[in-house]
C-alpha positions as CSV (number, residue, x, y, z in Angstrom):
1,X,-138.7,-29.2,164.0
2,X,-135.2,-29.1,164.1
3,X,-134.9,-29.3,160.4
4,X,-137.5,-26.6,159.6
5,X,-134.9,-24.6,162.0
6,X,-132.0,-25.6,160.3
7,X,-133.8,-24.9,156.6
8,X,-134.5,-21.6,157.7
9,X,-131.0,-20.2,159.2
10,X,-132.2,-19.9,163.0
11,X,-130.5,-22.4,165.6
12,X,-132.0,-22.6,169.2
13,X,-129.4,-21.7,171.6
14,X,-129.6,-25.2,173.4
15,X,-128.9,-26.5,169.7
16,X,-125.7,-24.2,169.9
17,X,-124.7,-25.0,173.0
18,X,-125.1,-29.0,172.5
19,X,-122.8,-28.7,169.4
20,X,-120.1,-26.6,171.1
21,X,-120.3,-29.4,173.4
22,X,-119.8,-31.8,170.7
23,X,-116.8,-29.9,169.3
24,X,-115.5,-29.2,173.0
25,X,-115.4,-33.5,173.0
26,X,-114.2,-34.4,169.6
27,X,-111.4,-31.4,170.2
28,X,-110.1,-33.1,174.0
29,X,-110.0,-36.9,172.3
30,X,-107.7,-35.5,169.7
31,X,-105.4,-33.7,172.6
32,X,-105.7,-37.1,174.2
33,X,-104.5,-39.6,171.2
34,X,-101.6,-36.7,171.4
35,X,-100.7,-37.0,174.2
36,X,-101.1,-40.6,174.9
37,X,-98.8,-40.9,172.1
38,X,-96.3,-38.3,172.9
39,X,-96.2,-40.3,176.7
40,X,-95.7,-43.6,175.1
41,X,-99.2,-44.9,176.6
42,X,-101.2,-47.5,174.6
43,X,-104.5,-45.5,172.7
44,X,-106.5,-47.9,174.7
45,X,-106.2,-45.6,177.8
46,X,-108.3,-43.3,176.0
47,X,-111.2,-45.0,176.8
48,X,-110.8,-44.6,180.7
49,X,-109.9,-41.1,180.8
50,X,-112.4,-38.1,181.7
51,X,-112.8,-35.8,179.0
52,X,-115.7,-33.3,181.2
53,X,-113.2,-30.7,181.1
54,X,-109.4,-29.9,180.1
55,X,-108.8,-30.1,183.5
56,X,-110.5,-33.4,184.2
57,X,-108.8,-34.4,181.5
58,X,-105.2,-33.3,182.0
59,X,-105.7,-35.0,185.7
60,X,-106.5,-38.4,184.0
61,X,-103.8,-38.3,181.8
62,X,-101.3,-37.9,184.7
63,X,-103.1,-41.0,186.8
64,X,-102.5,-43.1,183.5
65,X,-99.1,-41.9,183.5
66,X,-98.5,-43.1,187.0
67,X,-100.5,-46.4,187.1
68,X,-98.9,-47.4,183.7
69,X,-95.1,-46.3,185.5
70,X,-96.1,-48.6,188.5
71,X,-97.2,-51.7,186.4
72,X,-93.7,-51.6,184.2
73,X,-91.9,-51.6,187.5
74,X,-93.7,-53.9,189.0
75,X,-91.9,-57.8,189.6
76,X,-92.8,-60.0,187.0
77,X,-95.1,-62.8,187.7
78,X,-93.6,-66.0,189.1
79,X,-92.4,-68.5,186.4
80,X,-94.0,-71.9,186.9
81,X,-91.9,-75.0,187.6
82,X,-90.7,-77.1,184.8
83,X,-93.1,-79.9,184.2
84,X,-91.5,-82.9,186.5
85,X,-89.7,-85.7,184.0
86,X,-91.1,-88.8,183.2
87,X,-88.9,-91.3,184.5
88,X,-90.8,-94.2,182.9
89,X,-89.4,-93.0,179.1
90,X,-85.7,-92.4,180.8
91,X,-82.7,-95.1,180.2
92,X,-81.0,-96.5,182.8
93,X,-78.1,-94.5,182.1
94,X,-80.4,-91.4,181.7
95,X,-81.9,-92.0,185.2
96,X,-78.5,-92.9,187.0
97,X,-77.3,-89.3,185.2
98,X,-80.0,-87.8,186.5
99,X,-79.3,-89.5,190.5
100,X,-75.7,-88.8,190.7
101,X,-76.3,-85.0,189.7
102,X,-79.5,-84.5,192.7
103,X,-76.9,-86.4,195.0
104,X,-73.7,-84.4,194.3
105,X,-72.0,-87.4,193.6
């Protein structure tokens, strides 16, 4: 039915208004790759933001902006020890070395 419509000029308004919608989208993704770039946010964040409306959208943007300032400044994650030696391959020498140093001596 919809191609009979299509073929003979006429469009249903609820055909109109579901491809203004479609535009409306497409139109707020590109604003969004823009400005992800143009905040220095990774494109990935695109795919968590609301794009119902410029509004919702510019309000998603700004909570990515903040969550991604919090996570640089956050402390980095705590370094794991070094591994402990094996003192079964050491020298003599090489585990004396290593005694005087933990002593002080």
């Amino acid at each position: 039915m919809e191609n009979s419509n299509a073929q003979e000029g006429t469009v249903t308004p609820e055909e109109l208004a579901r491809r203004e919608q479609a535009v409306a989208l497409r139109e707020r993704r590109m604003k969004a790759a823009e400005l992800l770039k143009e905040h220095h946010l990774p494109l990935q964040v695109g795919d968590a933001l609301m794009y119902d409306s410029d509004e919702a959208l510019a309000q998603s943007i700004e909570l990515a902006k903040t969550v991604m300032a919090h996570a640089k400044s956050a402390p980095e994650t705590p370094k794991a020890p070094a591994p402990a030696v094996d003192r079964r391959q050491m020298t003599y020498t090489e585990r004396a070395a290593m005694y005087r140093n933990q002593t002080g001596n």
